[in-house]
N, C-alpha and C positions, 0 to 999 in steps of 0.2 A: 191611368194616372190622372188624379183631378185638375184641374185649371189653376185652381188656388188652393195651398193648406192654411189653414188658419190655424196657430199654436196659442192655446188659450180659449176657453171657454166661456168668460167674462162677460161682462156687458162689453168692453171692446170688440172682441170676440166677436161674438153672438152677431153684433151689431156688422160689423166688416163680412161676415160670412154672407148674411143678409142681403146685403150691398151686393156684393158679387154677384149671388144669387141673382139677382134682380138688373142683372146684368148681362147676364146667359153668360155664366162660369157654373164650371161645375165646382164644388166643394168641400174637402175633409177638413173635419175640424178636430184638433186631437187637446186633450183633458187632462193632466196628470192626477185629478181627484176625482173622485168615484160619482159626482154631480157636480153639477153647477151649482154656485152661490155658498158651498158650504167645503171646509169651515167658514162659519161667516167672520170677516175681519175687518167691515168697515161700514163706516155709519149709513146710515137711510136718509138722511135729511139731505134734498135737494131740492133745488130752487121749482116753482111751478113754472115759470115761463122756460126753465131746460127741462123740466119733463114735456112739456106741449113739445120740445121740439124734437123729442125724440117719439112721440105718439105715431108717427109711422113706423117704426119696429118693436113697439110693446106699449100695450094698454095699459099704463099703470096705476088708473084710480084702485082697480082690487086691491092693489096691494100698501094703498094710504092707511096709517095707522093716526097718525095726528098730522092735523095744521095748523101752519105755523105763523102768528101774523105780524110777531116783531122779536129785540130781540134786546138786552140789557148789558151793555159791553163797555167792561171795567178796565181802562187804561191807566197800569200803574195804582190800581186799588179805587180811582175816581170812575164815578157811570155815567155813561150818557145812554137815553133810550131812543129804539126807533121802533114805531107804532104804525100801523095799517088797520082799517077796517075789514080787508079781506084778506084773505092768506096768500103770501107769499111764498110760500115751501109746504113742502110734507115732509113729514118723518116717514120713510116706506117698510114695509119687510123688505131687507136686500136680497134674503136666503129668497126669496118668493120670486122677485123685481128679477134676478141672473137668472132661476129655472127658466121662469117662464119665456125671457128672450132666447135661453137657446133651445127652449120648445119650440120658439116659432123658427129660427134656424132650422129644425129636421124638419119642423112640416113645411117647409119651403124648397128643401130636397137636400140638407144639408148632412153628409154622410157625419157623424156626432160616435168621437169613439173614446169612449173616459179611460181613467186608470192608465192611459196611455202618455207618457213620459218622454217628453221628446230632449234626449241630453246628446245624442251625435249626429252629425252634419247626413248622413248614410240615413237619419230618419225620416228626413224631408223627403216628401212625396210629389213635390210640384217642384217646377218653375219659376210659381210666381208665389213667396212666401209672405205672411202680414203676422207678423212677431207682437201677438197682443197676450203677452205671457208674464205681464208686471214689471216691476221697476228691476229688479232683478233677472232680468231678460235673459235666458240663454240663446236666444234668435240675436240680441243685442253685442251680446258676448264672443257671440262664434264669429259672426261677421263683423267685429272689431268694429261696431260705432262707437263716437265719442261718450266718456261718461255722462252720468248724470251728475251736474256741479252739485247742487243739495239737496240733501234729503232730511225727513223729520221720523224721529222715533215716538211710539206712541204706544197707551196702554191705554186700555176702555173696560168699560163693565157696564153694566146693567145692575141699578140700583133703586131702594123704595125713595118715591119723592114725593113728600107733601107740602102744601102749602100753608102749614101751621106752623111752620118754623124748625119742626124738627130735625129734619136735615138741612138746614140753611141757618148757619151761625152768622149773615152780618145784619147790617141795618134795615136791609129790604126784606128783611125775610117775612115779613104780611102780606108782600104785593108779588110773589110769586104765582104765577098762573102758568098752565099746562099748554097756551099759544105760546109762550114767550120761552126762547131759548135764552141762555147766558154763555158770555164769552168771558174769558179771564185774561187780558194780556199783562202779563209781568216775567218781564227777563233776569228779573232775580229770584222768580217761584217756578217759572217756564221759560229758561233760556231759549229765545230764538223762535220762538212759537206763542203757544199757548193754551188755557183749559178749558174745558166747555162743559154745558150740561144740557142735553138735549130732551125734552119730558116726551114720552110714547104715550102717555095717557096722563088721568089724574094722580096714577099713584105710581108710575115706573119712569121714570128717564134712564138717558145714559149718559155717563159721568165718563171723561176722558182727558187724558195730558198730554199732549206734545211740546219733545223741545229737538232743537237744529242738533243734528249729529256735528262731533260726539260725544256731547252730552250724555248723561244718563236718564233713561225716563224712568226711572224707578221712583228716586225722590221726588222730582214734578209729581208723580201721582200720588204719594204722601202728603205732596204742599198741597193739593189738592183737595183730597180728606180733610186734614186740617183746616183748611179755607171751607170750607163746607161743615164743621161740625160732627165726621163723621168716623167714627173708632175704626182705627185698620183691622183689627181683628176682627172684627164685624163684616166685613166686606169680604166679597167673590175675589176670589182672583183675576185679575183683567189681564185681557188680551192683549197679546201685544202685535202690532203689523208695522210697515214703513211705507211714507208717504214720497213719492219727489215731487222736486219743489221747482225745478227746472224742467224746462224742455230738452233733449238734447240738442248740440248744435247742427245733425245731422239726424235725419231718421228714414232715409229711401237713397237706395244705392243698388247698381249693377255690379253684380259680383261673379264674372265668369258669366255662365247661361243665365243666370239666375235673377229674379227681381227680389228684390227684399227690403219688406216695409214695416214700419214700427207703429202702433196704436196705442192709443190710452196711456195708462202708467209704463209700460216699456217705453214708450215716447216720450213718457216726463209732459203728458199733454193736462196738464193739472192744474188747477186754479190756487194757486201756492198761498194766498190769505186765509185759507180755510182748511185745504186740502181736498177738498171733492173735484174728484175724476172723471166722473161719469157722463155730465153734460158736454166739458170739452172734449175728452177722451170718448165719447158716443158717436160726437157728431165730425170730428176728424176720423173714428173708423170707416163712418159711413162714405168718406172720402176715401179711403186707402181701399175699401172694396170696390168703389165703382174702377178706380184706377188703379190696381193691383198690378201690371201688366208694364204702366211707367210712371215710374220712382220720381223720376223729374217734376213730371205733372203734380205728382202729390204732395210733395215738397211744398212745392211755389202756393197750390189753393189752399193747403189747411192752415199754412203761416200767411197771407191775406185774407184769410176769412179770420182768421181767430189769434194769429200770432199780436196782433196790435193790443187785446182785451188781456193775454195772457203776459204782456210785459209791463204794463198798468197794477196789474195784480203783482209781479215782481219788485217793482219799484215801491210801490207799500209794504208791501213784506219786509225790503232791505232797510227801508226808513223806520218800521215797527221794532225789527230784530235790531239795531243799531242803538236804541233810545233809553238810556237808565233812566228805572219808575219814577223817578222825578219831572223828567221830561214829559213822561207818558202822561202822567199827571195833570203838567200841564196844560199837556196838549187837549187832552179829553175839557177839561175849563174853558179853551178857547174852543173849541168846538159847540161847545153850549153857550158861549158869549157872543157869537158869530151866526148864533140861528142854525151851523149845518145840520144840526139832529135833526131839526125839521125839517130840512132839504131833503135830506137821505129818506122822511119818513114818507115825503111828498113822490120824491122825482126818482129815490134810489133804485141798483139794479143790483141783482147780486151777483151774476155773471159779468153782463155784459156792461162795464163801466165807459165803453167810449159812448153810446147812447143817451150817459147823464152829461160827459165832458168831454173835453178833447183830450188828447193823450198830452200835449203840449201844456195845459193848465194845472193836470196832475204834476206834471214835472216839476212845473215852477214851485207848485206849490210844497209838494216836499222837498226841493231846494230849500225854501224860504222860510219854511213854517219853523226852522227850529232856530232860527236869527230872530221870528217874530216873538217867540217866549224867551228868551233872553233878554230882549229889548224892554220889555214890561213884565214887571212881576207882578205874578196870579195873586 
């Protein structure tokens, strides 16, 4: 019997198996899909300072497809830009990015067995479990942790993108470049979230809508089209997957003999302004693998190491999803009245925000921010 099973093959996964590994645990890690990374069902684009930090379990320049150095983001239909001279993200292959970590999983001695479907309690091979099996968790489910409060539906595709305007129906559409990603927030086009366009080269991005369940993401991704100039009959079918948007309030408990731990997207360990998993959900697995054995300990480090960044990111999120495009509006004007574009373009992080501020200044300031557009009209 191994030391640890790991349910899920994932960059959580991969990553937590690793951990153990390198911990003198022995291993199984089981698969419900026939490889890793595939179907692929979510984006590539993550920050460079969260890929450095996961460069101790996967090398991932191979698998850079574009970088990324700023980014054009429409609140309530007004933009404000942030610009860097060097890159701050990559767009990655993800189908590439998942193989190759749970490549380095078996070659680290990690027994790797696909196709393997873990749906009853009689499946679990260990003691000490790490439920990195998505937000939809059957590890989550069996052992009755708390839900996940929110989650985002979302649709993507892979679509041509130039910058002559042909796919881009607004007023920017000359200054579109293959660094610069666009964000769309609008809770009358994207209730609760929002759309994005992410460019993989000069002539492909990926074009995607999320809105807060339950919502329907069907139409976001028409207003999306739309917003974009782009006939739906024309277009791929897009994918559809689910994002959480919450941690849960619980994710490590003794259950009878048993340790049972939750990673990544089963853990809701997600940077909810965006929805990328990977860097918080990478580097909380590599916690739940050193300490796979007690639930306690894992608990307390991965929510002081990261719990402070991830409720920063919530509290924008609540303020964002809360805000009719008028507000949003405004706020993006005072945003560019205020200088912060250039704040964020100088000093910004895309993870890690208590590094630009404190958690405390954030607060006030989405307290305050919507008394201060009131008080003076834009």
């Amino acid at each position: 019997m191994p030391d640890v099973h790991v349910v899920g093959a994932g960059p959580a996964g991969s990553i937590a198996a690793i951990s153990a590994l390198r911990s003198n645990s022995s291993v199984l890690v089981s698969e419900d899909h026939a490889r890793s990374g595939f179907p692929r069902n979510c984006s590539g684009l993550m920050s460079k300072d969260g890929l450095e930090s996961l460069r101790g379990f996967v090398d991932y320049r191979p698998f850079v497809q574009n970088s990324i150095k700023g980014a054009d983001i429409y609140l309530g239909g007004e933009r404000f830009s942030v610009r860097r001279s060097e890159p701050v993200a990559y767009v990655c292959d993800r189908a590439g990015f998942d193989e190759a970590l749970a490549q380095n999983a078996a070659q680290e001695g990690a027994v790797m067995r696909y196709n393997e479907r873990i749906d009853a309690i009689s499946k679990l091979r260990s003691d000490n479990v790490i439920g990195a099996d998505g937000p939809m968790s059957f590890v989550a489910r069996t052992f009755r942790f708390p839900k996940i409060a929110k989650h985002v539906a979302t649709l993507q595709a892979e679509l041509p993108y130039k910058s002559d305007g042909h796919a881009h129906a607004n007023e920017h559409a000359d200054d579109s470049d293959p660094s610069v990603i666009e964000m769309h927030v609008s809770n009358a086009l994207f209730p609760g979230f929002f759309a994005w366009v992410i460019p993989h080269d000069e002539s492909t991005a990926e074009f995607g809508a999320g809105v807060l369940s339950p919502h329907r993401a069907a139409p976001a991704w028409n207003n999306l089209l739309k917003l974009k100039g782009i006939n739906p009959s024309t277009a791929p079918k897009p994918r559809g997957f689910v994002i959480p948007l919450r941690p849960r309030a619980r994710t490590a408990m003794k259950h009878n003999r048993r340790n049972v731990l939750l990673a990544g997207d089963a853990a809701g360990q997600v940077k909810c302004t965006t929805g990328g998993g990977v860097v918080f959900g990478g580097n909380c697995a590599a916690i739940a693998g050193r300490l796979a054995t007690n639930p306690a300990a894992y608990e307390i480090e991965w929510r002081a190491r990261y719990g402070p960044d991830i409720v920063i990111h919530g509290l924008i999120q609540d303020y964002i999803s809360s805000c009719p495009d008028a507000r949003l509006a405004g706020l993006c004007r005072r945003i560019k009245r205020l200088n912060i574009d250039d704040y964020l373009s100088r000093h910004g992080h895309m993870d890690r925000p208590t590094r630009m501020v404190g958690l405390g200044a954030i607060s006030y300031f989405l307290k305050n921010m919507g008394g201060m557009l009131y008080a003076r009209k834009d």
